[in-house]
C-alpha positions in Angstrom: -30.7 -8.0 99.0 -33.3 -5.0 99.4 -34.7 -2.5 97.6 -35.1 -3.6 93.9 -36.1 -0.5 93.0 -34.3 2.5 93.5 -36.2 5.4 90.9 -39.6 6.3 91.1 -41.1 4.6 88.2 -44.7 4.0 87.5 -46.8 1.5 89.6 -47.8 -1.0 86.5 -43.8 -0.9 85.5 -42.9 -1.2 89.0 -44.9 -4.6 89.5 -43.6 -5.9 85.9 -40.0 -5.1 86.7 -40.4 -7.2 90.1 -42.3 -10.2 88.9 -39.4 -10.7 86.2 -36.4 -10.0 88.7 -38.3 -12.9 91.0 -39.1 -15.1 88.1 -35.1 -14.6 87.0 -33.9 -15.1 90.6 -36.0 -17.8 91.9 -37.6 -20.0 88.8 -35.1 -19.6 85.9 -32.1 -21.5 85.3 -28.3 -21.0 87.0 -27.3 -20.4 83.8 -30.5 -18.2 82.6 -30.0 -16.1 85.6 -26.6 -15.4 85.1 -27.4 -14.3 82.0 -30.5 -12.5 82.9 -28.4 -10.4 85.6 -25.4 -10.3 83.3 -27.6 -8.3 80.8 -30.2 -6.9 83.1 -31.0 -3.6 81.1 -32.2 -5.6 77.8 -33.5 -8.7 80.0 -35.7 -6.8 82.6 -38.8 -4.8 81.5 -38.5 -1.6 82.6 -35.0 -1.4 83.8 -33.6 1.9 83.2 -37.2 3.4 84.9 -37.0 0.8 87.6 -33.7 0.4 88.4 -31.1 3.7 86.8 -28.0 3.0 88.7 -26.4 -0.5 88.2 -24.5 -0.5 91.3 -26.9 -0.8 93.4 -27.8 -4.1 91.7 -24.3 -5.5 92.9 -25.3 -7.0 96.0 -27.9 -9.0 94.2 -25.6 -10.1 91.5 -22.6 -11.1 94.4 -24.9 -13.5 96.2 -26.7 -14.5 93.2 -23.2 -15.7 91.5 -22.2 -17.0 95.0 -25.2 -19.3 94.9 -23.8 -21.2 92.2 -26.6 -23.8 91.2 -28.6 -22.9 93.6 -32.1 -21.4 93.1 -32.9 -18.3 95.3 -36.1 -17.7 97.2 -38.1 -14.5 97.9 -37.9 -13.4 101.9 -40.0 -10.6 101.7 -41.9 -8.4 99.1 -42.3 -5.4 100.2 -43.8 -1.6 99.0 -42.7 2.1 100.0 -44.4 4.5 98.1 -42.7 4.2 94.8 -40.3 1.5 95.9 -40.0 -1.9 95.6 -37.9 -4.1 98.4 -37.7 -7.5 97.6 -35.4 -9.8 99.9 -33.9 -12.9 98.2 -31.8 -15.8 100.1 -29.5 -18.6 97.8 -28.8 -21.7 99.3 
């Protein structure tokens, strides 16, 4: 995946919305990610600020169902100005 953020939002928000999405991707449960990505806008802090279009969330949720069981790692963390780009691998 890349960037995890795609609005500018502000920089405390930013940081919150990223922790969570890593904490969802890489320590929670299959299950409690699925769940967590299913439902992102009432799951994520921030969301809507973070994050306003969805689809650009669907790569993250394709590899992420993909990846069955399997608990994803960060690659790379990564800021741009108001952006976050965080790189997650499954498997």
């Amino acid at each position: 995946s890349g960037l995890s953020s795609n609005a500018a939002a502000k920089p405390k928000h930013l940081e919150r919305w990223t922790e969570q999405l890593k904490q969802l991707c890489c320590k929670a449960h299959p299950s409690q990610r699925y769940e967590g990505l299913r439902q992102w806008t009432y799951s994520l802090p921030h969301a809507r600020e973070v994050h306003g279009r969805e689809e650009h969330l669907l790569p993250l949720h394709m590899v992420a169902g993909a990846a069955l069981d399997d608990r994803g790692q960060v690659l790379g963390d990564f800021r741009e100005h108001d952006r976050a780009m965080t790189h997650f691998a499954f498997g």
